[in-house]
C-alpha positions in Angstrom: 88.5 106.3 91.6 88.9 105.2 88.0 85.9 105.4 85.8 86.0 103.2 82.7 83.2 103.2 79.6 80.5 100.6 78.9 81.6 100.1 75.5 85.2 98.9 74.3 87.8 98.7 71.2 87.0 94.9 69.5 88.8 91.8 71.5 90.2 90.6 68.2 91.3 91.3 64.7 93.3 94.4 63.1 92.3 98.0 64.7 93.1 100.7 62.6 94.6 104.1 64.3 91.3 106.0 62.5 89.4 103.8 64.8 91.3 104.5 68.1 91.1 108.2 67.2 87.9 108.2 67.1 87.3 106.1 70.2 89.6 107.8 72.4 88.3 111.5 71.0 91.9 112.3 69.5 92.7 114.9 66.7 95.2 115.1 64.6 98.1 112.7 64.0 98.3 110.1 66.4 100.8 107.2 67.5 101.3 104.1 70.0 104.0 106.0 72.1 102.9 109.7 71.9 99.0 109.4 72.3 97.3 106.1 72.8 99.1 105.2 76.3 98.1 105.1 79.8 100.0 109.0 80.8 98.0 110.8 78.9 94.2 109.2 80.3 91.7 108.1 77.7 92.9 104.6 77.9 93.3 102.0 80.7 96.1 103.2 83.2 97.3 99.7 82.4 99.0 100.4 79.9 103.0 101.7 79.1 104.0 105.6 79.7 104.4 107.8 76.7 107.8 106.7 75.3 107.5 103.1 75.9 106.8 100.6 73.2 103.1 99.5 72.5 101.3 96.9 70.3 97.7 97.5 68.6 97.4 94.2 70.6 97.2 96.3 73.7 94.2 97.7 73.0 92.5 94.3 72.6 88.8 95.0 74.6 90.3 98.3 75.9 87.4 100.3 77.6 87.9 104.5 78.1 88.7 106.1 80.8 86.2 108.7 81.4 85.7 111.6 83.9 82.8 113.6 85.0 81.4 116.4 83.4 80.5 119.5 85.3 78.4 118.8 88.3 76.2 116.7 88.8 72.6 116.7 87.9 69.4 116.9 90.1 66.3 116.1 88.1 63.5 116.8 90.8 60.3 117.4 88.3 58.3 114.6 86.2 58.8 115.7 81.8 60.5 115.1 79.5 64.8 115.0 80.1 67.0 116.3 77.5 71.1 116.1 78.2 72.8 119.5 79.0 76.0 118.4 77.4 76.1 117.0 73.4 80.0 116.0 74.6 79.1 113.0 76.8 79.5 109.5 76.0 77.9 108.1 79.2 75.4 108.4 81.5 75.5 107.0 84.9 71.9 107.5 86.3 70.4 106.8 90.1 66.3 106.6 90.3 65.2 107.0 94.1 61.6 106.6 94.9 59.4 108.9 97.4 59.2 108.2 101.2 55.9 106.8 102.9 54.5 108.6 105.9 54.6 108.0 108.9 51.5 106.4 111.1 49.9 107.7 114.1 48.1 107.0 117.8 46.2 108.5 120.3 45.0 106.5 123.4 44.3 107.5 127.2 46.8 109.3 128.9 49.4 107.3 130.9 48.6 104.0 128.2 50.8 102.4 125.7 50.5 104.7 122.7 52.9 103.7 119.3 53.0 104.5 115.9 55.7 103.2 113.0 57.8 105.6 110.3 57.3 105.5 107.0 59.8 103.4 104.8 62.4 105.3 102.6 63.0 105.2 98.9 64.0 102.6 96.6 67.2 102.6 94.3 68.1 101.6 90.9 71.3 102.4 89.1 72.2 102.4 86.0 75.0 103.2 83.0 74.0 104.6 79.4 76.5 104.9 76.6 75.7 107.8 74.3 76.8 105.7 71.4 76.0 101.8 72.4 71.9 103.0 73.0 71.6 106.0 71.2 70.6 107.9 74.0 69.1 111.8 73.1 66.7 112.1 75.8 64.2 110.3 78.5 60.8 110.4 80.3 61.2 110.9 84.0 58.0 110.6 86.3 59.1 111.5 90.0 57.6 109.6 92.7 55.9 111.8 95.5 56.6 111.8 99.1 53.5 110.2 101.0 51.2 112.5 102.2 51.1 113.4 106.0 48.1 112.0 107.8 45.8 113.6 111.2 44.0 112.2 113.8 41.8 114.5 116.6 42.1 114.1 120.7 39.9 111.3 121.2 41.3 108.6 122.5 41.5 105.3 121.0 42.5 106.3 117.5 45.2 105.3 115.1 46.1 106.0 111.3 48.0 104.6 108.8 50.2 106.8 106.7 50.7 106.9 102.6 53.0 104.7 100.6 55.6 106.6 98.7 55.7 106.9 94.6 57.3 105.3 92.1 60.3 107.2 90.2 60.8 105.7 86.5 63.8 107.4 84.0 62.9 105.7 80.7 65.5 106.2 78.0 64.9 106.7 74.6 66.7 104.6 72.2 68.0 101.5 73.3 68.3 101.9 76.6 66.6 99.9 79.7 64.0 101.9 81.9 64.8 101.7 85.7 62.2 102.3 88.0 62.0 102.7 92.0 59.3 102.0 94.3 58.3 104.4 97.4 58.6 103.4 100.6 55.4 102.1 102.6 53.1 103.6 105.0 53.8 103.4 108.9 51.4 102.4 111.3 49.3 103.3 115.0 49.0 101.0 117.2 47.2 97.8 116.9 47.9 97.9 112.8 49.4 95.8 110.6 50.4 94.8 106.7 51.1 91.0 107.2 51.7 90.6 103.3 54.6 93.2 103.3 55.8 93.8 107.3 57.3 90.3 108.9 58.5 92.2 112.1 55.0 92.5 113.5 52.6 89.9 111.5 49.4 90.2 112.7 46.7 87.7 111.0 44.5 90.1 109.6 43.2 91.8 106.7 46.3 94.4 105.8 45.2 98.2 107.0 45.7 100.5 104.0 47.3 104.0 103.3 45.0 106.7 105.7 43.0 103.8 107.0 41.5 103.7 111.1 41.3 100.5 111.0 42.3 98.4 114.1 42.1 94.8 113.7 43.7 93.6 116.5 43.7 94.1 120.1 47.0 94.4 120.5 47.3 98.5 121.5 51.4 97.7 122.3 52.2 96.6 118.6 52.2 98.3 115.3 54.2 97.3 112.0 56.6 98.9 110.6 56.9 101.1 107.0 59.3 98.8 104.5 61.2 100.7 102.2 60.9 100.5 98.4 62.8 98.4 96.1 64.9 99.6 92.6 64.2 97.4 89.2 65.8 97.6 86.2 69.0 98.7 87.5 72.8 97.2 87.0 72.2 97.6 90.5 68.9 97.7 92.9 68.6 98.5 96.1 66.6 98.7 99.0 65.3 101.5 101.1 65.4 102.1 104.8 62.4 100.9 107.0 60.5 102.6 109.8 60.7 100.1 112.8 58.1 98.0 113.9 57.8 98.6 117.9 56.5 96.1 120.1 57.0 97.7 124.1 54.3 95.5 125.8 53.8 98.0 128.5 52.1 101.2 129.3 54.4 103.5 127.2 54.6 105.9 124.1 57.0 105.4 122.1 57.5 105.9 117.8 60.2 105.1 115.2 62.0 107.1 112.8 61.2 107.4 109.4 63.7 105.6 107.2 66.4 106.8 104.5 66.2 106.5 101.0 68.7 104.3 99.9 71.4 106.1 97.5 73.0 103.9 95.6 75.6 103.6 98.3 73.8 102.7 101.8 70.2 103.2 103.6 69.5 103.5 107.0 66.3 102.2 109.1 64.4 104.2 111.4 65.0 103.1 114.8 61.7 103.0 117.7 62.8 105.7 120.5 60.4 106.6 123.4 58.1 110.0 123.5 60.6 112.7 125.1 63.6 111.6 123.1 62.9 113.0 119.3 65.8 112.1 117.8 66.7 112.2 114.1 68.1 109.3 112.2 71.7 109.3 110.9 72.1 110.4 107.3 73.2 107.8 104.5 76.7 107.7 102.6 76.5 108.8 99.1 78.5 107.5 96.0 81.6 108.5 95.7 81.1 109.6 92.2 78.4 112.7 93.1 81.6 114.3 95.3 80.1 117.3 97.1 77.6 118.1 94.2 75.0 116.6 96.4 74.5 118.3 99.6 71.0 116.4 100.3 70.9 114.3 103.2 68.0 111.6 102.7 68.0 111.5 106.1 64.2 109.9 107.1 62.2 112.0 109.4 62.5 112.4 113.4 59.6 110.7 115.3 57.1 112.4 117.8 57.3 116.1 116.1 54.6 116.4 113.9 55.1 118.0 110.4 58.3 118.5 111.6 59.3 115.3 111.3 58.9 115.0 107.2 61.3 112.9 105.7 64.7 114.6 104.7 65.2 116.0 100.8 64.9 113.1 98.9 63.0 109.7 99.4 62.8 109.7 102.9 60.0 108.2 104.9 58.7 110.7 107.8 58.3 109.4 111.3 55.9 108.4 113.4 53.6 110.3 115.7 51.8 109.7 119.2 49.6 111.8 121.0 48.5 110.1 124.4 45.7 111.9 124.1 46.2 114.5 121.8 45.4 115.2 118.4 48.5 114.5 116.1 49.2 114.9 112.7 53.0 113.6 110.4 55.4 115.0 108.3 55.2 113.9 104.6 57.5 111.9 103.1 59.8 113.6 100.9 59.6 113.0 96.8 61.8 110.9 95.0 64.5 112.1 92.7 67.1 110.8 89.8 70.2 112.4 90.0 72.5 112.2 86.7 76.3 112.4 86.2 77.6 113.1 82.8 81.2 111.7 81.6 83.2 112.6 78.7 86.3 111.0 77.3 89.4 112.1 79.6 91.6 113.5 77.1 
């Protein structure tokens, strides 16, 4: 995979070779056949071997070919960021919001008993040139993981979990801030958030994070957790949901919490019945973090208590049910930016 800069040589008019030196990080003398050409790396692969005859004309609009610095950077902790490297020239930065929590219910034992996973993490992406936005440093707040939530043995209850948090990297200089929203609560049984959930849209008033609250009737039904959303980004993108479970019969069944969403794919918790407590799959990552990465953002596995948090980063936890039982979820796990650093490949 070719990496190419956000900023380029000027689409018109005379370029000088002082200019492409310093563009392309050269030393030295330089020259059309020897140094600026598409062997040697810092400029498009486009263009003619070493040896071949060039034209400044070539480099009309010519972005840099670039490649990545070290390994890549896991920023885990809300402060103040500072670059590791003063050799960069770009920045290629992934927000990911926290993971809700999962819901819960308890009911009679032998009666339909469900309860929803949390929604994953939120994604934004984004590209910073060192030069274009003067980029030295940032503020980055972390999102945190919703909190887990209990309910005692009585039967008849149900809880909503916690909404994830919001992850923000805001660059100085220049630069755009890109921010990413934590996935939504799950739900018990007979609870609902009509003004966010359309798989199951009860008409009531929305049950909020840690709320008992039942407004329907409907002990069969719960919504499901959403997952966040990325702003700001060149690209934004959506988290995994916890499943909304509708079994209209005397069962117990719970859905997976659901991934973060990377910057390359999310997956949604799926409803699964009491005995099978299955974990969700675990998303793809960019191709760019390479095996730097070894997180999974894999949501949470319904039906196993704390157990069932969601997985490293932004995941939402999965849902719990107790026919009868006291129950308590996993949390969802905190959000995260992860930062690559790229240098001119010389």
């Amino acid at each position: 995979m070719t990496i190419t800069s956000l900023d380029a040589l000027p689409a018109s008019g005379p370029i000088s070779f002082s200019e492409m030196r310093t563009f392309y990080d050269a030393t030295g003398a330089v020259s059309l056949n020897a140094t600026f050409n598409g062997e040697t790396g810092p400029v498009p692969d486009t263009l003619p071997a070493a040896g071949v005859s060039t034209s400044m004309s070539a480099y009309f609009s010519a972005a840099r070919i670039l490649r990545k610095q070290s390994t890549t950077e896991i920023v885990t902790s809300s402060g103040q960021w500072t670059p590791r490297s003063n050799s960069a020239v770009e920045y290629h930065v992934w927000a990911i919001g926290g993971g809700g929590s999962g819901g819960l219910a308890t009911t009679d034992s032998g009666r339909e008993d469900v309860a929803s996973g949390g929604g994953g993490g939120g994604c934004a992406f984004r590209r910073y040139s060192v030069d274009t936005h003067s980029v030295t440093s940032a503020s980055v707040v972390i999102g945190a993981g919703g909190s887990g939530v209990s309910i005692g043995s009585s039967s008849g209850q149900e809880c909503s979990g916690y909404n994830g948090g919001v992850t923000t990297f805001t660059p100085n200089g220049t630069g755009t801030t890109i921010s990413a929203t934590g996935g939504t609560r799950g739900f018990g049984g007979r609870q609902g958030n009509p003004s966010i959930i359309a798989d199951y849209d009860p008409p009531t008033t929305p049950v909020g994070e840690n709320s008992t609250s039942a407004p329907t009737g409907d002990w069969d039904k719960c919504s499901g957790g959403e997952g966040g959303t990325g702003s700001g980004g060149e690209s934004n993108y959506t988290g995994g949901k916890g499943a909304a479970i509708d079994i209209g019969s005397d069962q117990l069944w719970s859905s997976q919490g659901g991934s973060a969403h990377t910057g390359a794919a999310a997956v949604d918790g799926v409803a699964l019945q009491y005995a099978t407590q299955t974990a969700p799959a675990a998303p793809a990552q960019p191709a760019e973090w390479g095996s730097d990465v070894t997180a999974t953002f894999r949501g949470g596995t319904p039906n196993s208590g704390t157990s069932g948090a969601g997985q490293d980063y932004g995941a939402g936890s999965g849902g719990m049910v107790g026919g009868g039982a006291a129950v308590s979820s996993g949390a969802g796990a905190p959000g995260v930016v992860i930062i690559n650093y790229y240098e001119v490949n010389t």
